[in-house]
C-alpha positions in Angstrom: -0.3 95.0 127.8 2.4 95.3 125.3 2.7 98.8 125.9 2.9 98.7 129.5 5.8 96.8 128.7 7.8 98.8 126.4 7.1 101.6 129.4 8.2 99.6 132.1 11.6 98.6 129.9 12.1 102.2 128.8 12.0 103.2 132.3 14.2 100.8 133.3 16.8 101.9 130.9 16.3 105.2 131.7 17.2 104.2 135.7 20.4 102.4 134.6 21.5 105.2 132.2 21.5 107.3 135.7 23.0 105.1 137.9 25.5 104.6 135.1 26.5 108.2 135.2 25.9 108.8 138.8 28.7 106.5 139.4 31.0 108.0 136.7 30.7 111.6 138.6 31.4 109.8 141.9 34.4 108.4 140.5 35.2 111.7 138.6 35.4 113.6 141.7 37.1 111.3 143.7 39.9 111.1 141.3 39.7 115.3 141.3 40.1 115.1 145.4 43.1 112.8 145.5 44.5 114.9 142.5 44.5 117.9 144.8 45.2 115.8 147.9 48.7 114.3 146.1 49.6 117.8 144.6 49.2 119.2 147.7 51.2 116.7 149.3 54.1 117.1 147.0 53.9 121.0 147.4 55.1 120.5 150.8 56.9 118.0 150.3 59.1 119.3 148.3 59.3 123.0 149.6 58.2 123.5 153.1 59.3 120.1 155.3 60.2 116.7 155.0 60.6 114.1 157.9 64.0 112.5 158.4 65.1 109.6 160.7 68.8 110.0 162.7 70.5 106.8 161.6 74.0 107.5 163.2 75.5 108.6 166.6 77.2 111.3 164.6 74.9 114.1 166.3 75.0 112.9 169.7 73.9 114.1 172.3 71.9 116.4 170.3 70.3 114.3 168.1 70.3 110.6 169.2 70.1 107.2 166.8 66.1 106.9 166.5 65.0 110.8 166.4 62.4 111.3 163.8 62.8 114.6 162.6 60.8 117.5 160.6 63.4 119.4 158.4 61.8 122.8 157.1 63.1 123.3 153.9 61.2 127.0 153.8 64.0 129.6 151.9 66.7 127.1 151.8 65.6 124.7 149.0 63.2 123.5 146.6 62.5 120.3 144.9 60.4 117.7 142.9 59.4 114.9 145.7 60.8 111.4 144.8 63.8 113.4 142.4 67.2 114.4 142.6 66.2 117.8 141.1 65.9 120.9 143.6 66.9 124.2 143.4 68.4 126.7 146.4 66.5 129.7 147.8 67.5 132.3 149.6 68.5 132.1 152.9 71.7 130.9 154.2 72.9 129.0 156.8 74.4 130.6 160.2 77.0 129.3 162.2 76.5 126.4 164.7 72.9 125.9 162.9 72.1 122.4 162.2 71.6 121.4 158.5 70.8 118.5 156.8 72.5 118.3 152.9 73.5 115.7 150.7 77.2 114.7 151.0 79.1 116.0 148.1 81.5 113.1 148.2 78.9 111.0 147.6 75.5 112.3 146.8 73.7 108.6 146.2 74.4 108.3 150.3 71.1 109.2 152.2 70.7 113.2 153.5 73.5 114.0 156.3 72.9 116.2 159.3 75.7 118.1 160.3 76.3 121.7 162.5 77.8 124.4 160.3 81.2 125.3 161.9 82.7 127.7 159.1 81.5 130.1 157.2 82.5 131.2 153.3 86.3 133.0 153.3 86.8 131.9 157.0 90.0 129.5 157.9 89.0 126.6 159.9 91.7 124.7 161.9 91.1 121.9 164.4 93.8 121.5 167.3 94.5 121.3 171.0 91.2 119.4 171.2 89.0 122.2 169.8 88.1 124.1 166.4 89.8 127.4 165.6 88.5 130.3 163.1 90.4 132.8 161.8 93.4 132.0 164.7 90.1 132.3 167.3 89.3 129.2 169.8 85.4 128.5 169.0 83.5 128.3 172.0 81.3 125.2 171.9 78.8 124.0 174.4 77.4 121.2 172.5 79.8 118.7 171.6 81.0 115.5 173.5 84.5 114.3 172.8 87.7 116.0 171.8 87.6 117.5 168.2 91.1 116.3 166.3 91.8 116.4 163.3 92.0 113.6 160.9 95.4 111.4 159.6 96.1 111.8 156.3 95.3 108.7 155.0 91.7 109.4 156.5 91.1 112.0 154.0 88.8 112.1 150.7 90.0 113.2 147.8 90.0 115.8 146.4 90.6 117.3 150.4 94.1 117.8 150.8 93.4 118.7 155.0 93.6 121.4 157.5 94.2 124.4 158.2 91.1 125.3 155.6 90.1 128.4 153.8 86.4 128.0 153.0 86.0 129.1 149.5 82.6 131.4 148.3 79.0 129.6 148.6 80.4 126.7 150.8 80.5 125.9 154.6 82.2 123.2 156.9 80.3 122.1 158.9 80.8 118.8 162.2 79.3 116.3 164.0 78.5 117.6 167.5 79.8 113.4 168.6 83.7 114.7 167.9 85.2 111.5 168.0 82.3 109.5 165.7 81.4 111.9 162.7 82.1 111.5 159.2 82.2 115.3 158.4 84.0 117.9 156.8 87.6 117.5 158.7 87.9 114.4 156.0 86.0 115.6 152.9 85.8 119.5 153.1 82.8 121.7 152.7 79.4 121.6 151.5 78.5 123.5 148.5 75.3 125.7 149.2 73.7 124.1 146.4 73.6 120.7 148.7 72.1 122.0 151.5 68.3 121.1 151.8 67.1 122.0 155.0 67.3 122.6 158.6 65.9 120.0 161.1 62.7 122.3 163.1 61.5 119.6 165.7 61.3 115.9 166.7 58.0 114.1 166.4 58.9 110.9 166.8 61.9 109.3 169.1 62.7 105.6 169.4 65.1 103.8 171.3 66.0 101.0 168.8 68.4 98.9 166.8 70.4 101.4 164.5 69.6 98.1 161.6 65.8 100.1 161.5 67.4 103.7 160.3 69.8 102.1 158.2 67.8 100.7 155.0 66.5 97.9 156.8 62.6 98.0 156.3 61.8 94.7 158.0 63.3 96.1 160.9 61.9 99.3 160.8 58.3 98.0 161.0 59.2 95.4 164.0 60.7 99.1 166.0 57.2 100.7 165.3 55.4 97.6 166.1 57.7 97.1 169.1 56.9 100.5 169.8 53.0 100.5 170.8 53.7 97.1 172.5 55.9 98.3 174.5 55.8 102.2 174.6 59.1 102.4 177.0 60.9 101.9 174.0 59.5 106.0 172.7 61.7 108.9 174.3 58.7 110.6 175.5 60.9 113.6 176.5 62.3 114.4 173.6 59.0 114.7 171.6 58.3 117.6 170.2 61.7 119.4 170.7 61.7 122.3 168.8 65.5 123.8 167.3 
Protein backbone atom coordinates (compact mmCIF):
# COMPACT_ATOMS: atom_id res chain seq x y z
CA UNK A 1 0.00 0.00 0.00
CA UNK A 2 2.80 2.29 0.89
CA UNK A 3 4.39 1.72 -2.24
CA UNK A 4 1.53 2.24 -4.39
CA UNK A 5 1.74 5.52 -2.84
CA UNK A 6 5.16 6.66 -3.31
CA UNK A 7 4.27 5.47 -7.21
CA UNK A 8 1.30 7.42 -7.44
CA UNK A 9 3.27 10.65 -5.89
CA UNK A 10 6.32 10.09 -8.13
CA UNK A 11 4.10 10.03 -11.02
CA UNK A 12 2.46 12.92 -10.09
CA UNK A 13 5.61 14.93 -9.84
CA UNK A 14 6.79 13.59 -12.78
CA UNK A 15 3.25 15.16 -14.65
CA UNK A 16 3.94 18.57 -12.99
CA UNK A 17 7.65 18.67 -13.97
CA UNK A 18 6.14 18.44 -17.66
CA UNK A 19 3.49 20.66 -17.56
CA UNK A 20 6.04 22.94 -15.84
CA UNK A 21 8.23 22.95 -18.82
CA UNK A 22 5.64 22.58 -21.47
CA UNK A 23 4.50 25.87 -20.47
CA UNK A 24 8.08 27.41 -20.29
CA UNK A 25 8.51 26.36 -24.17
CA UNK A 26 5.05 27.87 -24.90
CA UNK A 27 6.12 31.00 -23.41
CA UNK A 28 9.76 30.64 -24.98
CA UNK A 29 8.36 30.70 -28.36
CA UNK A 30 5.95 33.17 -28.05
CA UNK A 31 8.38 35.62 -26.90
CA UNK A 32 10.72 34.28 -30.09
CA UNK A 33 7.56 35.15 -32.48
CA UNK A 34 6.91 38.60 -31.23
CA UNK A 35 10.73 39.10 -31.27
CA UNK A 36 10.69 38.55 -34.97
CA UNK A 37 7.20 40.14 -35.31
CA UNK A 38 8.64 43.65 -33.56
CA UNK A 39 12.02 43.38 -35.60
CA UNK A 40 10.27 42.97 -38.51
CA UNK A 41 8.14 45.70 -37.83
CA UNK A 42 10.84 48.21 -37.19
CA UNK A 43 12.69 46.95 -40.41
CA UNK A 44 10.02 48.56 -42.31
CA UNK A 45 9.50 50.92 -40.31
CA UNK A 46 12.31 52.47 -40.39
CA UNK A 47 13.45 51.86 -44.15
CA UNK A 48 10.70 51.02 -46.52
CA UNK A 49 7.32 53.21 -45.35
CA UNK A 50 5.87 54.95 -42.66
CA UNK A 51 2.20 56.39 -42.43
CA UNK A 52 1.72 60.11 -42.04
CA UNK A 53 -1.44 62.16 -41.41
CA UNK A 54 -1.94 65.82 -43.47
CA UNK A 55 -2.40 68.19 -40.58
CA UNK A 56 -2.49 71.52 -42.62
CA UNK A 57 -4.13 73.00 -45.83
CA UNK A 58 -0.63 73.69 -46.89
CA UNK A 59 -0.91 70.90 -49.76
CA UNK A 60 -4.21 71.66 -50.95
CA UNK A 61 -5.81 70.55 -53.30
CA UNK A 62 -3.43 67.81 -53.52
CA UNK A 63 -3.38 66.66 -50.33
CA UNK A 64 -6.33 67.77 -48.16
CA UNK A 65 -6.34 68.23 -44.02
CA UNK A 66 -7.34 64.51 -42.98
CA UNK A 67 -5.29 62.35 -45.74
CA UNK A 68 -3.63 59.44 -44.20
CA UNK A 69 -0.61 58.83 -46.08
CA UNK A 70 2.00 55.93 -46.80
CA UNK A 71 5.53 57.63 -47.31
CA UNK A 72 8.01 55.07 -48.96
CA UNK A 73 11.20 55.85 -47.53
CA UNK A 74 12.85 52.99 -50.12
CA UNK A 75 16.55 54.81 -51.41
CA UNK A 76 15.83 58.00 -49.82
CA UNK A 77 16.42 57.34 -46.04
CA UNK A 78 17.05 55.14 -43.26
CA UNK A 79 16.36 55.11 -39.60
CA UNK A 80 15.91 53.62 -36.06
CA UNK A 81 11.92 53.68 -35.43
CA UNK A 82 11.03 55.88 -32.42
CA UNK A 83 14.74 57.97 -33.01
CA UNK A 84 16.01 60.99 -34.38
CA UNK A 85 18.82 58.91 -35.95
CA UNK A 86 18.56 58.05 -39.87
CA UNK A 87 20.88 58.15 -42.42
CA UNK A 88 20.28 59.17 -46.39
CA UNK A 89 20.47 56.76 -49.35
CA UNK A 90 20.79 57.14 -52.61
CA UNK A 91 18.25 58.58 -54.59
CA UNK A 92 17.41 62.07 -55.00
CA UNK A 93 14.55 63.95 -55.24
CA UNK A 94 13.18 65.30 -58.83
CA UNK A 95 11.48 68.41 -59.40
CA UNK A 96 7.78 68.97 -58.62
CA UNK A 97 7.95 65.44 -56.56
CA UNK A 98 6.34 65.56 -53.30
CA UNK A 99 8.52 64.97 -50.16
CA UNK A 100 8.05 64.79 -46.83
CA UNK A 101 11.42 66.05 -44.45
CA UNK A 102 11.90 67.48 -41.28
CA UNK A 103 12.04 71.31 -41.29
CA UNK A 104 15.54 72.56 -40.78
CA UNK A 105 14.38 75.58 -38.98
CA UNK A 106 12.98 73.63 -36.57
CA UNK A 107 13.53 69.91 -36.57
CA UNK A 108 11.50 69.16 -33.03
CA UNK A 109 8.22 70.33 -35.45
CA UNK A 110 6.47 67.15 -36.80
CA UNK A 111 7.63 65.76 -40.66
CA UNK A 112 6.55 68.55 -43.36
CA UNK A 113 5.27 67.68 -46.80
CA UNK A 114 6.27 69.98 -49.39
CA UNK A 115 6.74 69.80 -53.56
CA UNK A 116 10.40 70.27 -54.56
CA UNK A 117 10.51 73.42 -56.73
CA UNK A 118 14.38 74.00 -57.17
CA UNK A 119 17.01 71.94 -57.64
CA UNK A 120 20.92 72.23 -56.28
CA UNK A 121 22.86 75.35 -58.30
CA UNK A 122 19.49 76.54 -59.74
CA UNK A 123 18.23 80.37 -58.92
CA UNK A 124 14.69 80.41 -57.76
CA UNK A 125 12.73 83.68 -57.88
CA UNK A 126 9.01 84.14 -57.21
CA UNK A 127 7.19 87.13 -59.01
CA UNK A 128 4.36 88.24 -61.25
CA UNK A 129 2.31 85.60 -59.33
CA UNK A 130 4.45 82.55 -60.38
CA UNK A 131 7.99 80.90 -59.60
CA UNK A 132 10.90 81.48 -61.91
CA UNK A 133 14.21 79.20 -62.51
CA UNK A 134 17.05 80.20 -63.91
CA UNK A 135 15.15 83.64 -65.55
CA UNK A 136 12.39 80.70 -66.89
CA UNK A 137 8.52 80.95 -65.84
CA UNK A 138 7.79 77.36 -64.19
CA UNK A 139 4.78 75.95 -65.60
CA UNK A 140 2.56 74.62 -62.77
CA UNK A 141 -0.68 72.86 -63.07
CA UNK A 142 -1.05 72.01 -59.48
CA UNK A 143 -1.25 74.92 -57.32
CA UNK A 144 -4.24 77.14 -56.23
CA UNK A 145 -3.50 80.74 -55.36
CA UNK A 146 -0.92 83.26 -56.59
CA UNK A 147 2.70 82.33 -55.55
CA UNK A 148 4.30 85.84 -53.97
CA UNK A 149 6.93 86.18 -52.27
CA UNK A 150 7.30 86.85 -48.71
CA UNK A 151 7.90 90.57 -46.72
CA UNK A 152 10.86 90.75 -45.07
CA UNK A 153 9.91 90.76 -41.79
CA UNK A 154 8.24 87.25 -42.71
CA UNK A 155 11.60 85.72 -43.13
CA UNK A 156 13.64 83.11 -40.81
CA UNK A 157 16.87 83.66 -40.06
CA UNK A 158 19.39 82.78 -41.24
CA UNK A 159 17.20 83.41 -44.94
CA UNK A 160 18.08 86.62 -46.17
CA UNK A 161 15.14 86.20 -49.23
CA UNK A 162 14.79 85.88 -52.90
CA UNK A 163 16.08 85.78 -55.80
CA UNK A 164 17.85 82.29 -54.40
CA UNK A 165 20.77 80.34 -55.62
CA UNK A 166 20.30 76.76 -54.24
CA UNK A 167 23.57 75.68 -52.87
CA UNK A 168 24.98 71.74 -53.44
CA UNK A 169 22.81 68.82 -51.68
CA UNK A 170 19.81 71.19 -50.90
CA UNK A 171 16.32 71.84 -52.64
CA UNK A 172 13.44 74.45 -52.23
CA UNK A 173 10.75 73.21 -52.30
CA UNK A 174 6.45 74.86 -51.86
CA UNK A 175 3.31 74.26 -50.76
CA UNK A 176 1.01 73.53 -53.82
CA UNK A 177 -1.84 76.06 -51.41
CA UNK A 178 0.33 79.37 -52.56
CA UNK A 179 -1.21 81.66 -50.34
CA UNK A 180 -1.20 79.17 -47.00
CA UNK A 181 2.23 77.34 -46.85
CA UNK A 182 4.93 77.75 -44.55
CA UNK A 183 7.79 76.75 -47.07
CA UNK A 184 10.98 77.63 -48.30
CA UNK A 185 10.10 81.34 -49.74
CA UNK A 186 10.60 82.22 -45.75
CA UNK A 187 13.21 79.74 -44.41
CA UNK A 188 15.22 78.55 -47.53
CA UNK A 189 16.06 74.96 -48.59
CA UNK A 190 16.05 71.62 -47.23
CA UNK A 191 19.32 69.94 -46.75
CA UNK A 192 19.23 66.35 -48.41
CA UNK A 193 20.13 64.99 -45.19
CA UNK A 194 16.37 66.02 -43.92
CA UNK A 195 14.53 64.55 -46.49
CA UNK A 196 12.88 61.13 -45.37
CA UNK A 197 10.56 60.11 -47.87
CA UNK A 198 8.10 60.53 -50.53
CA UNK A 199 4.30 60.16 -49.86
CA UNK A 200 3.27 56.70 -52.31
CA UNK A 201 -0.60 56.56 -51.60
CA UNK A 202 -3.53 57.50 -49.40
CA UNK A 203 -5.10 54.73 -47.24
CA UNK A 204 -7.01 56.56 -45.17
CA UNK A 205 -9.00 60.04 -45.77
CA UNK A 206 -11.15 61.83 -43.18
CA UNK A 207 -13.14 64.82 -43.32
CA UNK A 208 -12.50 66.15 -39.73
CA UNK A 209 -11.53 68.84 -37.30
CA UNK A 210 -7.83 69.82 -38.08
CA UNK A 211 -7.57 69.66 -33.70
CA UNK A 212 -7.30 65.52 -34.57
CA UNK A 213 -3.92 65.89 -36.92
CA UNK A 214 -2.63 68.38 -34.69
CA UNK A 215 -1.44 66.59 -31.37
CA UNK A 216 -4.74 66.28 -30.14
CA UNK A 217 -5.21 62.39 -29.33
CA UNK A 218 -8.64 62.70 -27.67
CA UNK A 219 -9.74 64.11 -30.71
CA UNK A 220 -8.22 61.85 -33.00
CA UNK A 221 -9.98 58.84 -31.48
CA UNK A 222 -13.57 60.68 -31.41
CA UNK A 223 -12.72 61.34 -35.79
CA UNK A 224 -12.09 57.51 -36.11
CA UNK A 225 -14.90 56.63 -33.85
CA UNK A 226 -17.01 59.36 -35.69
CA UNK A 227 -15.80 57.66 -38.64
CA UNK A 228 -17.58 54.15 -38.61
CA UNK A 229 -20.68 55.88 -37.16
CA UNK A 230 -20.95 57.87 -39.62
CA UNK A 231 -18.88 56.68 -42.72
CA UNK A 232 -19.83 60.12 -44.77
CA UNK A 233 -17.31 61.59 -42.86
CA UNK A 234 -14.32 59.04 -45.12
CA UNK A 235 -13.43 60.52 -48.60
CA UNK A 236 -14.06 57.35 -50.17
CA UNK A 237 -12.66 58.73 -53.51
CA UNK A 238 -9.57 59.54 -52.55
CA UNK A 239 -8.65 56.10 -51.06
CA UNK A 240 -6.02 54.54 -52.35
CA UNK A 241 -4.58 57.30 -54.57
CA UNK A 242 -1.45 56.29 -55.67
CA UNK A 243 1.57 59.42 -56.53
Amino acid sequence: MKADAIKVKTKNGASAKEADASMSAKVKSEVIAWFWVILAFMLINGTLGQARVIPSGSMENTLLIGDHLIMSRVGYDAGIPFTNIHTPLWRDPKRQQIVIFKPPFDPAQPDYVKRVIGLPGETVDVRDGGVWINGKRLVENYTIGRSEPPGRSQLIAPFTGLPFTIPKDCYFVMGDNRENSLDSRYWGCVPRNDILGTPVLIYMSLDASRDAWNGDIGARFLAYGNAIIHPGTIRWRRLFHVF
